[in-house]
C-alpha positions as CSV (number, residue, x, y, z in Angstrom):
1,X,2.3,8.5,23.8
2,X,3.7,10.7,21.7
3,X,0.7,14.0,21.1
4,X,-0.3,15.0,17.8
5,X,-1.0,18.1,16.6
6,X,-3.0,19.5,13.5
7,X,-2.2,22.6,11.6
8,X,-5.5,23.4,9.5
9,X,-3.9,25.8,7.8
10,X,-1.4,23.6,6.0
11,X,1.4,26.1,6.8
12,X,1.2,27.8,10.2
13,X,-0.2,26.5,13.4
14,X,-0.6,30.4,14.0
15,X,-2.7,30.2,10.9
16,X,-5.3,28.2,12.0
17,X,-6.5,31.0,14.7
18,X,-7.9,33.3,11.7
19,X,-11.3,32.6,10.4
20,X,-10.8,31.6,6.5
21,X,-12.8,29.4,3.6
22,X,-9.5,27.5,3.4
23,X,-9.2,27.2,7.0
24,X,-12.8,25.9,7.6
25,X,-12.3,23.0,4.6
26,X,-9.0,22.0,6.5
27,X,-11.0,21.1,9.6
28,X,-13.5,18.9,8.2
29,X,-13.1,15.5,8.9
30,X,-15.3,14.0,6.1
31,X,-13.7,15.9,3.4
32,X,-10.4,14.5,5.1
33,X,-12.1,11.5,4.6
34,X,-12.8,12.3,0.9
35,X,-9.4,13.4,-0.1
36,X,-7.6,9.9,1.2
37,X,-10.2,8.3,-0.3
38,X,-8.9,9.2,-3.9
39,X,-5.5,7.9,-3.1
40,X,-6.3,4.8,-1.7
41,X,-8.5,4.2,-4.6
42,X,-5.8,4.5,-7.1
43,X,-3.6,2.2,-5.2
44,X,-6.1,-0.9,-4.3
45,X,-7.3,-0.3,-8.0
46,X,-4.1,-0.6,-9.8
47,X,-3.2,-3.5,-7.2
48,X,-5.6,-5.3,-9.1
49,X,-5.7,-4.3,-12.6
50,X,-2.4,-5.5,-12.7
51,X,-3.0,-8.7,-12.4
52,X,-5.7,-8.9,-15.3
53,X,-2.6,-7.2,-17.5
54,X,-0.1,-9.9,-16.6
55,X,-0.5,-12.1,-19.4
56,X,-0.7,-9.3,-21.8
57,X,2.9,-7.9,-20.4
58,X,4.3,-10.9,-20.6
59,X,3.4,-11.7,-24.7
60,X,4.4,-7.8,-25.7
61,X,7.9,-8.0,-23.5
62,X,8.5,-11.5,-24.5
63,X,8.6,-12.1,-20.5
64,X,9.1,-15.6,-18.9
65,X,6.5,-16.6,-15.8
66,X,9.3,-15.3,-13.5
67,X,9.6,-12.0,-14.9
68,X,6.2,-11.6,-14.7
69,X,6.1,-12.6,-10.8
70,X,9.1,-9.9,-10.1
71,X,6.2,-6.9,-11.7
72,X,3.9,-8.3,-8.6
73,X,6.8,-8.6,-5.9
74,X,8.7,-5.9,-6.7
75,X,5.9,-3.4,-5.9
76,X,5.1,-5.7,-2.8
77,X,8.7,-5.8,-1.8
78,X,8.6,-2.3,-1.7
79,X,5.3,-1.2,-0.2
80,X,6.5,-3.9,2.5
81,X,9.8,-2.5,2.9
82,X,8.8,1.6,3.0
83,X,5.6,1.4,4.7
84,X,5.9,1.4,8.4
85,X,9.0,4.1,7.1
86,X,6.1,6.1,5.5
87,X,4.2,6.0,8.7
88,X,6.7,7.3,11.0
89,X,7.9,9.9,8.3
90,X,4.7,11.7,8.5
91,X,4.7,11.2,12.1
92,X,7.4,13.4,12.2
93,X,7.6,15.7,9.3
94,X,3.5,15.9,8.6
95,X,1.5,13.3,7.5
96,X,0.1,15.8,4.8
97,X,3.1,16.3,3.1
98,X,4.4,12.6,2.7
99,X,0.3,12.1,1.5
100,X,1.2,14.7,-1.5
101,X,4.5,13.3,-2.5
102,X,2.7,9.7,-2.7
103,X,0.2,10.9,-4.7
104,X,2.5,12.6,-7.0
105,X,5.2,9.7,-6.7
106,X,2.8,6.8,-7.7
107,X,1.1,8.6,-10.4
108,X,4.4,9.9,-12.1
109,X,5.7,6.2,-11.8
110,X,2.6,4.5,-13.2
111,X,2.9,6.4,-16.2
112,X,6.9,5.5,-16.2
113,X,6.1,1.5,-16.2
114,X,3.8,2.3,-19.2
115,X,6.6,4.3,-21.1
116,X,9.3,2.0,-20.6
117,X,8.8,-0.7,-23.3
118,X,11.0,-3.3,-21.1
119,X,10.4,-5.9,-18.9
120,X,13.3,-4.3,-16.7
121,X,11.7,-1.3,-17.2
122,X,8.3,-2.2,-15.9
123,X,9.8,-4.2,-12.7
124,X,12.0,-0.9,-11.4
125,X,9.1,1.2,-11.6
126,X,7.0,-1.1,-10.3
127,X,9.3,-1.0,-7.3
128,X,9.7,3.0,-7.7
129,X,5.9,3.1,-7.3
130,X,5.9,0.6,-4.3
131,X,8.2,3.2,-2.5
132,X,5.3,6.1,-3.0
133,X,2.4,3.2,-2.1
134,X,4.7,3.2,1.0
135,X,4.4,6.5,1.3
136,X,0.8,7.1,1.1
137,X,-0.7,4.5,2.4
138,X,-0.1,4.6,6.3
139,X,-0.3,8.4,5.8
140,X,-3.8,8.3,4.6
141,X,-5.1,6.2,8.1
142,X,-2.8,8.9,9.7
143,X,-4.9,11.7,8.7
144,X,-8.1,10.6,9.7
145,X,-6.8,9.3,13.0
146,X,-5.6,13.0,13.8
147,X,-8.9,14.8,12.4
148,X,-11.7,11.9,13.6
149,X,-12.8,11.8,17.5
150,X,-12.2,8.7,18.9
151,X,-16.3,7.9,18.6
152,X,-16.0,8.1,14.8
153,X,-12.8,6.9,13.9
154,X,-14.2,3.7,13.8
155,X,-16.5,4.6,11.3
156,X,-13.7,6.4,9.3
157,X,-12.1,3.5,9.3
158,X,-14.8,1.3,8.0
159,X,-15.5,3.8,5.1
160,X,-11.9,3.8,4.2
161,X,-12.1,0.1,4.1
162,X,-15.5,0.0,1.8
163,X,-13.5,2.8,-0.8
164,X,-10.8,-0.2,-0.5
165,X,-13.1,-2.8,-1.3
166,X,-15.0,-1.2,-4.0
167,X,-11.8,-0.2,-6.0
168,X,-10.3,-3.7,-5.7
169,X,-13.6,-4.9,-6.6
170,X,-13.7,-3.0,-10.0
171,X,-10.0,-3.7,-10.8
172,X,-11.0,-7.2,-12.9
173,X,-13.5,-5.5,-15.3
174,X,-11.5,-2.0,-15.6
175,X,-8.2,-3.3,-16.1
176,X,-10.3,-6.2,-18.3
177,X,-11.9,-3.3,-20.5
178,X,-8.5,-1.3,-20.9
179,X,-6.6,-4.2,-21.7
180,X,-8.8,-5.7,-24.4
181,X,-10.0,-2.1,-25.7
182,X,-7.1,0.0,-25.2
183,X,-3.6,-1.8,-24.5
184,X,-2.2,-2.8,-21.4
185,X,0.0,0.4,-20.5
186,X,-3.4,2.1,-20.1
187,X,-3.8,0.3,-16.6
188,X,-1.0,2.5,-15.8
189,X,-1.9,5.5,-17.8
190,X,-5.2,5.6,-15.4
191,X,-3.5,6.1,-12.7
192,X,-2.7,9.8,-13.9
193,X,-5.9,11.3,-13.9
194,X,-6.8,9.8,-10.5
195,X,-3.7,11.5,-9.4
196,X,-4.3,14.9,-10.6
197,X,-7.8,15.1,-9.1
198,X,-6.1,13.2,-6.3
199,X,-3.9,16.0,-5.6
200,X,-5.8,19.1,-6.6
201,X,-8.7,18.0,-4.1
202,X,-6.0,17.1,-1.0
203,X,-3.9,19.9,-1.3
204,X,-7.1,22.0,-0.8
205,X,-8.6,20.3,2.5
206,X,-6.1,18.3,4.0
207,X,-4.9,19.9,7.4
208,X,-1.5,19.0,8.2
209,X,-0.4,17.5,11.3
210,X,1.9,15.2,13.5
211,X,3.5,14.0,16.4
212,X,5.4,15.9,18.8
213,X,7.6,13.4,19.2
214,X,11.0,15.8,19.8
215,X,14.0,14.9,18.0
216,X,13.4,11.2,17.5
217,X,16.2,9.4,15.5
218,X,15.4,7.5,12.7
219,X,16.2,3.9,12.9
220,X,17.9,3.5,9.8
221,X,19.7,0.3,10.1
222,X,15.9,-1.2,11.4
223,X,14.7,-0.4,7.8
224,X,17.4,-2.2,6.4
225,X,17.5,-5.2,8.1
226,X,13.5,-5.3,7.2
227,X,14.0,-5.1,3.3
228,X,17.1,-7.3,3.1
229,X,14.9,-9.9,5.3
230,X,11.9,-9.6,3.0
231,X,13.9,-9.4,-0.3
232,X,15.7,-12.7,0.3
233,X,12.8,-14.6,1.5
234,X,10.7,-13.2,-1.1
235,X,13.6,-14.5,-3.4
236,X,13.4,-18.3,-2.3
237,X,9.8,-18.0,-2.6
238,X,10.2,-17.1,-6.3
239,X,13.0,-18.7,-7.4
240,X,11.8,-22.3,-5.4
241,X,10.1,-23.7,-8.8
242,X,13.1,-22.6,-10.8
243,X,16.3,-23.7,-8.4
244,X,14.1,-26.5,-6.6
245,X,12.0,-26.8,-3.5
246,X,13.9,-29.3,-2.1
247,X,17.4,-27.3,-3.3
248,X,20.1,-25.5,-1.2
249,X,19.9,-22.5,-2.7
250,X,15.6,-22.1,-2.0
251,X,15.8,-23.2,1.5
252,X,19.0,-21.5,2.0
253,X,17.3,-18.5,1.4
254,X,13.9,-18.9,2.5
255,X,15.7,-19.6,6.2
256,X,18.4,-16.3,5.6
257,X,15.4,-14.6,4.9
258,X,13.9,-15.1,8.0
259,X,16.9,-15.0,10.1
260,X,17.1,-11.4,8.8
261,X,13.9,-10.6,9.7
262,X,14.0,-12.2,13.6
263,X,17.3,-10.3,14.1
264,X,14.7,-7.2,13.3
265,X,12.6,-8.2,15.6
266,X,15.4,-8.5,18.1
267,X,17.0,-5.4,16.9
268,X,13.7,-3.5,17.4
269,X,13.4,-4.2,21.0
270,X,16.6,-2.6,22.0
271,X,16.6,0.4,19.9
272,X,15.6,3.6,21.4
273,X,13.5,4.7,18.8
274,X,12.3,1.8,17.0
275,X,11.2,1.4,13.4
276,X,8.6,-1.0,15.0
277,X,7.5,-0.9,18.4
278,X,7.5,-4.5,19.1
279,X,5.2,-3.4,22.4
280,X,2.6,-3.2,20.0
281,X,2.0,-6.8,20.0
282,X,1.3,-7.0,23.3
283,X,-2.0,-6.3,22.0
284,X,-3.4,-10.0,21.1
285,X,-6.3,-8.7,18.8
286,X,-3.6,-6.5,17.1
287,X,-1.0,-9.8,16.5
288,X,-4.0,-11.8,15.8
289,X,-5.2,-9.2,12.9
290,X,-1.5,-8.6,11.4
291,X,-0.9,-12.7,11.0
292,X,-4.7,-13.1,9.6
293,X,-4.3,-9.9,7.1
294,X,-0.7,-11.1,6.4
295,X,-1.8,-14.9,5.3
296,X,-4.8,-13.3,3.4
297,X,-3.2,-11.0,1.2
298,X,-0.3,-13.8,0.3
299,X,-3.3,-16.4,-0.2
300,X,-5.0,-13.8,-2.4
301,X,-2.3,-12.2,-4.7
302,X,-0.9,-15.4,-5.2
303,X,-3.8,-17.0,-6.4
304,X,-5.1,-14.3,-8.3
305,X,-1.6,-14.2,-10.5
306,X,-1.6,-17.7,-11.9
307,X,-5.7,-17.7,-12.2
308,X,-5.2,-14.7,-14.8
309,X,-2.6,-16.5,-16.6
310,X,-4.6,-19.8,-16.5
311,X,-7.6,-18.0,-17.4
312,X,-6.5,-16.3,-20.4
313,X,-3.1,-18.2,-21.7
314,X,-4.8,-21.9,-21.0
315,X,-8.5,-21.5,-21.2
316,X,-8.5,-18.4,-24.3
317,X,-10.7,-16.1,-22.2
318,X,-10.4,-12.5,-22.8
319,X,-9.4,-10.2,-20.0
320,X,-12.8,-9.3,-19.6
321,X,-13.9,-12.6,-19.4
322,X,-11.4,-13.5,-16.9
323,X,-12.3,-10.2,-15.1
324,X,-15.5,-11.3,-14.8
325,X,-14.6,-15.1,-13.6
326,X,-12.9,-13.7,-10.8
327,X,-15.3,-11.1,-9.8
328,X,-16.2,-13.7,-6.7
329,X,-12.9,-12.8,-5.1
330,X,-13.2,-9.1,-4.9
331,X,-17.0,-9.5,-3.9
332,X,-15.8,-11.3,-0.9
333,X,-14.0,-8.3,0.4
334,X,-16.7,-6.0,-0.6
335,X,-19.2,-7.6,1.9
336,X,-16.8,-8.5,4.8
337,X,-15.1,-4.9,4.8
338,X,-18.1,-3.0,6.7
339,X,-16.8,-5.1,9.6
340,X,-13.7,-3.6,9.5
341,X,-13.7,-0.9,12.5
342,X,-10.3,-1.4,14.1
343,X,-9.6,-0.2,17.5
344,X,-5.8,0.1,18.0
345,X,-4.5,0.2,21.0
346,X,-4.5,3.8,22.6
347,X,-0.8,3.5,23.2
348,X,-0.5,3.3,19.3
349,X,1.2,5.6,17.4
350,X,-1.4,7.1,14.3
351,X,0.9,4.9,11.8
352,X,0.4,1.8,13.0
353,X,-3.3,2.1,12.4
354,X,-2.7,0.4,9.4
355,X,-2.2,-2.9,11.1
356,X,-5.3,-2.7,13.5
């Protein structure tokens, strides 16, 4: 296993050996803690605030049901496609660094989708601010899994899945409020403050660090073959009410898609330095976790998407109201996430904490 190392200092390993405010702040765990707690917050948030602004998007931009589903997936596509890419970026280059430019990245991009006063407009940044999701996210596990002793990462990890919780739980009635108050760009706009305080707060007590990993290449083609496979099946899974279940064209793609995706799995196994160490799955608990999280979250967004539409273009609720209706959802989460203390398997790499 690769060994990782932590610069306190955020710019010299030498650094770290002289006694400083700065120095001391950079080698506290909880404030670690803290800082990736801000950035996960504004991602799980505005994962769910969306969804509440969906029917509103769709009567300003004049945008058909499918548009609408391409804001969702686009983002999804592109978390998906960037995030195990994320992980293994700030493996190597410092998890710290690849924390900050998500941070900046998503916020800059949220404030894009509520600037660009097209339906094309909001799906490419949607997907722009996927990328920097992709970015942050696996980073933010990274961090603690470098700072936290192997006693309390558990813990860590718990917390970090109650700050997820909470902030998906409040998504209904915030985005709700801004949307009915304010207008539905402002569930975008929020993102910007969060960001700045985000930032301002990390770049202060986040140590840097990483693996020493040596001059790893970076399996480019392993990334590719993982966003073409998700793209396409992702496409017959959208495009199946519109061409047809039963049609060429859905099943056609639905099986490309996941040809792509088992010559990845394939490809991974023979690659020196893989994208994805398929080894991980050795692990049953790990396996078991990734196909129980994987069905959730695809259960759960694509409920939630037609159960805001239904709830405010069929039934007349307001987005508050509807908020409020589907409150149940997010509460669910809230109570089952102080269970969440993963234990990945100590051959692991820190990025792959994600799916533990």
């Amino acid at each position: 296993m690769p060994s990782t190392t932590v610069d306190h200092s955020g710019v010299s390993v030498h650094a770290a050996a002289r006694p400083s405010a700065t120095g001391r702040f950079r080698s506290n765990p909880w404030l670690t803690l803290c800082a990736v707690a801000f950035g996960l917050f504004m991602v799980q948030l505005d994962a769910s605030v969306v969804a509440i602004a969906n029917p509103e998007i769709g009567r300003d931009l004049q945008a058909s049901t499918a548009d609408l589903q391409w804001v969702t997936n686009s983002y999804l596509l592109a978390l998906a496609a960037t995030l195990i890419l994320g992980g293994k970026l700030g493996d190597r280059f410092g998890r710290r660094t690849f924390y900050l430019i998500g941070v900046v990245g998503f916020a800059v991009s949220s404030v894009a989708i509520g600037l660009s006063g097209s339906i094309t407009g909001v799906i490419a940044f949607r997907a722009l601010q996927g990328v920097f999701g992709g970015l942050l996210m696996p980073n933010t596990l990274g961090l603690l899994r470098a700072v936290f002793p192997p006693k309390k990462f558990g813990m860590a990890v718990g917390i970090w899945a109650m700050v997820s919780a909470v902030s998906t739980a409040l998504g209904p009635i915030v985005g709700g409020l801004l949307v009915e108050h304010v207008d539905w760009e402002s569930v975008f706009y929020i993102n910007l403050p969060i960001g700045v305080v985000a930032f301002a707060f990390s770049a202060l007590v986040l140590p840097q660090s990483r693996n020493s990993t040596g001059h790893h290449r970076f399996d480019v083609p392993g990334v590719l073959l993982l966003a073409v496979g998700l793209i396409v099946l992702v496409l017959g899974v959208v495009k199946g009410e519109t061409w047809g279940w039963a049609s060429a064209g859905t099943w056609g793609a639905l099986l490309a898609g996941l040809l792509v995706l088992a010559v990845f799995g394939w490809y991974e196994t023979r690659v020196e330095h893989p994208l994805l160490p398929m080894r991980l799955f050795r692990s049953r608990s790990l396996t078991v976790g990734a196909v129980i999280t994987a069905l959730n979250f695809f259960v759960l967004l694509g409920a939630i998407f037609f159960i805001m539409l239904y709830l405010q273009n069929v039934r007349g609720y307001t987005p508050v109201e509807a908020g409020v209706r589907t409150l149940p959802l997010s509460l669910a989460s809230l109570v089952a996430s102080p269970s969440a203390r993963p234990s990945p398997p100590a051959s692991a790499p820190a990025s792959a904490c994600r799916w533990a």
